[in-house]
C-alpha positions as CSV (number, residue, x, y, z in Angstrom):
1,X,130.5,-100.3,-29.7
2,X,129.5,-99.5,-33.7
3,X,127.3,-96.7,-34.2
4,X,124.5,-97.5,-35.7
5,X,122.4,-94.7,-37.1
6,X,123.4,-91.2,-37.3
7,X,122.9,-87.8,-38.4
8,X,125.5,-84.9,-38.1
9,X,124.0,-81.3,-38.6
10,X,126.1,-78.9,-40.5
11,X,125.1,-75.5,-38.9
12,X,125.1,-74.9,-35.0
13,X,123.7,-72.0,-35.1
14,X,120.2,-73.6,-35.3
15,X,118.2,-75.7,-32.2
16,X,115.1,-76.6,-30.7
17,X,113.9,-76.2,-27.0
18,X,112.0,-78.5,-25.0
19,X,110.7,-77.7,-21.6
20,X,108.0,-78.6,-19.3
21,X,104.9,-80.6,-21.5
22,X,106.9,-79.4,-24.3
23,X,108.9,-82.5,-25.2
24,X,110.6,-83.8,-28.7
25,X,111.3,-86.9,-30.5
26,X,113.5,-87.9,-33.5
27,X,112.7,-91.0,-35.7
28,X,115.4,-92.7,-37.0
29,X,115.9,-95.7,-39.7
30,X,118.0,-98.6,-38.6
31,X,120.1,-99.0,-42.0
32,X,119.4,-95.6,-43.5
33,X,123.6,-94.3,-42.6
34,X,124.5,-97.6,-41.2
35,X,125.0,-101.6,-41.1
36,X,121.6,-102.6,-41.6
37,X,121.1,-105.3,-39.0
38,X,119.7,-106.2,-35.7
39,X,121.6,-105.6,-32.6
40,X,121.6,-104.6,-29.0
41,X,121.0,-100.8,-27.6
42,X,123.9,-99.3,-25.6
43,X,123.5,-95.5,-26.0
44,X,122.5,-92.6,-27.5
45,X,124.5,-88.9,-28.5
46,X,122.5,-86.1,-28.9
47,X,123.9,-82.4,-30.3
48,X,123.3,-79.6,-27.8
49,X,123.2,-77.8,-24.7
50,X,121.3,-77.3,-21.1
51,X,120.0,-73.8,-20.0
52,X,119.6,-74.8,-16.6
53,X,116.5,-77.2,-17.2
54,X,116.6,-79.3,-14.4
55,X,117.3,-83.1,-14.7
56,X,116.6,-84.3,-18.7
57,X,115.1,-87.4,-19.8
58,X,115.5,-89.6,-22.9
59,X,114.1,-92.6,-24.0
60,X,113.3,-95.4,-27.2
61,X,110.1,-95.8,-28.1
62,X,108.4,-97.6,-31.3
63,X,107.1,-95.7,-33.9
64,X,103.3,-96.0,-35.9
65,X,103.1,-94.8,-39.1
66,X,106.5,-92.9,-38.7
67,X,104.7,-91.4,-36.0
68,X,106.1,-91.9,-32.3
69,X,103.9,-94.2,-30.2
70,X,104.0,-96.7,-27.1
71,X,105.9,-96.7,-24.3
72,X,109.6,-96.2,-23.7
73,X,111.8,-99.2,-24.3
74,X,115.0,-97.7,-22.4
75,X,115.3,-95.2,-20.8
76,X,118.1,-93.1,-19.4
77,X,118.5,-89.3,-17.4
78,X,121.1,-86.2,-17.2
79,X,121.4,-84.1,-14.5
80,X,122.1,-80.3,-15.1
81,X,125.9,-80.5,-14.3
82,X,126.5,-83.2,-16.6
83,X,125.3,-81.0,-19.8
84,X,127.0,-77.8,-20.0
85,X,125.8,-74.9,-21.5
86,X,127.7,-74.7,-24.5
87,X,126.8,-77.0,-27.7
88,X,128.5,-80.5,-27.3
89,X,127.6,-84.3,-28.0
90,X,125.6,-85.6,-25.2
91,X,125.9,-88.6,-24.6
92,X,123.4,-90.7,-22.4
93,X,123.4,-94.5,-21.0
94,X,120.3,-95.8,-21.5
95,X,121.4,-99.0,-19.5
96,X,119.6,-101.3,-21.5
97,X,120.5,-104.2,-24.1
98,X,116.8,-103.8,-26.3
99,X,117.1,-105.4,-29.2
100,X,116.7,-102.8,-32.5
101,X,115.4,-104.6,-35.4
102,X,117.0,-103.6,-39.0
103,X,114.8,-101.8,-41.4
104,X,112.7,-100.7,-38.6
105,X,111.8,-96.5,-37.5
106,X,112.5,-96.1,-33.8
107,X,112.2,-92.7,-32.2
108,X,114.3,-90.6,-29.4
109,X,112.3,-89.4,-27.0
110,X,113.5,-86.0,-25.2
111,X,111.5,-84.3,-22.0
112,X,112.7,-81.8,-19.5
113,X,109.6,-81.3,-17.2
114,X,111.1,-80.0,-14.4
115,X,112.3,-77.1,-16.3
116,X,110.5,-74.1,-14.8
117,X,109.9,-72.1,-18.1
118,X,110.9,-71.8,-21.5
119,X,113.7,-69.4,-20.5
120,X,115.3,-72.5,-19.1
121,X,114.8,-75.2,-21.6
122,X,117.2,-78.2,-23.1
123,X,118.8,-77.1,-26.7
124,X,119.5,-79.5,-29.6
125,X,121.3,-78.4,-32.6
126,X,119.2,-79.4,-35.8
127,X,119.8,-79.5,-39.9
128,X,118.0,-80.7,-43.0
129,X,119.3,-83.9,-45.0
130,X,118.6,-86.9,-43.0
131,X,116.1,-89.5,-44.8
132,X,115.6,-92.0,-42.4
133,X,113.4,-89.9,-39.8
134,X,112.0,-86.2,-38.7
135,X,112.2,-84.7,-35.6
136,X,108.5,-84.3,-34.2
137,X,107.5,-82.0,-31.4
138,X,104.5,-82.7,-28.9
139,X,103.1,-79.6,-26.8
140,X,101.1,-82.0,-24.7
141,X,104.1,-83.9,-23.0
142,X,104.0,-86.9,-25.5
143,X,100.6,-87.5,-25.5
144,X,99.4,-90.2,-28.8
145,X,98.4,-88.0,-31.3
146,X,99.6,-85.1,-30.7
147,X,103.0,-85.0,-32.2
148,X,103.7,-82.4,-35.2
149,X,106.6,-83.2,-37.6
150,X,109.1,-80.9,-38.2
151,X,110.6,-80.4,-41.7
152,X,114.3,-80.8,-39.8
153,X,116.1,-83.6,-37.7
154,X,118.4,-82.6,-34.5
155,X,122.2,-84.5,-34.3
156,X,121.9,-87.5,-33.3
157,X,124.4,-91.2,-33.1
158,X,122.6,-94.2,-32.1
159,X,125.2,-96.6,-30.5
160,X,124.4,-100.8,-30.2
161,X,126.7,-104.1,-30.2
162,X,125.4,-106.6,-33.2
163,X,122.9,-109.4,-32.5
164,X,125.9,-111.6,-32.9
165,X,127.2,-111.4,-29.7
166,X,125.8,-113.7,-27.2
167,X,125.1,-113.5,-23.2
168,X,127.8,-114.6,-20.7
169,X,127.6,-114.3,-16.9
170,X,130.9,-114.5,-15.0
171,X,130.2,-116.6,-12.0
172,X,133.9,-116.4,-11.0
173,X,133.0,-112.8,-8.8
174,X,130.4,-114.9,-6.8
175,X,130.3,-118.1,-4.3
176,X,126.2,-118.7,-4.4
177,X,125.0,-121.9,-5.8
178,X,123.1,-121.3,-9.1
179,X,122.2,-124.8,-10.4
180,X,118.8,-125.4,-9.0
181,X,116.2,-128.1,-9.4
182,X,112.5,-126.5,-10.0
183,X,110.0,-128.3,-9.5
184,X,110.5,-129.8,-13.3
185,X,113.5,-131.5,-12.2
186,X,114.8,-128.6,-14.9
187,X,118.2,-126.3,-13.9
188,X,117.3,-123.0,-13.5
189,X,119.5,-120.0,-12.3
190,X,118.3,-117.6,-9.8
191,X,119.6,-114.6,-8.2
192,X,121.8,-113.3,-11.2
193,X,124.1,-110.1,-10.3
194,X,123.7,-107.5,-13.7
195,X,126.9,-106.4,-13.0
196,X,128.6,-110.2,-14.2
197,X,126.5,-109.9,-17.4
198,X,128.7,-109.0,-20.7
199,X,127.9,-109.9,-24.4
200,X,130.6,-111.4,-26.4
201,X,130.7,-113.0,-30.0
């Protein structure tokens, strides 16, 4: 996998919590640190650290005027023992193949509502210097129009296989039939395992 879009802040010694309705989101540029092309979503890293928040959740959603908006595209979760409490890359499986269009401002999405206070909240590390977004906080869990920019961005990779790999299904782990007449007198395939699914040039 290539990463994508990145930013690497310099200091650890500075973060942001989000807990309960108070969640997080940072924009990023496709082609503002990285190939500029489309390609498929496979993961994300974020910089920081759990204080015993509960299960965390992180998603991609579309942005509006640089501004975070819609629904989540992917989507993908952390319990608390898989993010210690000391700062490291975390990285999270959004178990999705979205296509990320070049030139275009996606945002990260970052909640932890079953956190049962703000003594318990997730931690990302955060620096100045990165161009192709902002990190924008929301007070009312997300809620469209009520996300405040931030004049920093947290650590971030964005991770992705380029648009030039195509689909293949291994049908050699199966003994189903798959050809099928519709109604069309077309071939259609029914009943395909996710699991056989790999992207190749």
């Amino acid at each position: 996998m290539t990463i994508y879009e990145s930013f690497i802040a310099a200091n650890d010694n500075n973060s942001h919590a989000f807990y309960q309705n108070l969640w997080g989101a940072q924009t990023f540029t496709i082609g503002n640190t990285g190939t500029n092309e489309d390609f498929y979503l496979q993961g994300i890293n974020l910089r920081g650290r759990d204080y015993s928040a509960g299960s965390s959740y992180f998603s991609i959603r579309e942005t509006f005027n640089s501004v975070p908006s819609g629904v989540d595209l992917a989507c993908g979760s952390k319990a608390d023992s898989e993010i210690p409490a000391y700062i490291s890359w975390i990285n999270v499986d959004l178990g999705s193949t979205i296509l990320l269009k070049k030139d275009t401002k996606y945002a990260i999405i970052i909640r932890a509502p079953l956190s049962e206070s703000m003594f318990n909240p997730i931690q990302f590390i955060y620096g100045v210097g990165y161009e192709g977004g902002r990190l924008y906080r929301s007070s009312n869990a997300g809620s469209e129009g009520t996300w405040g920019i931030q004049p920093n961005s947290i650590g971030f990779k964005v991770y992705g296989l380029s648009a030039g790999y195509k689909v293949w299904y291994d049908f050699s782990n199966t003994n189903k039939e798959f050809n099928i007449k519709n109604s069309n007198n077309d071939f259609v395939l029914q009943n395909l395992n996710s699991k056989n699914i790999t992207l190749r040039r």
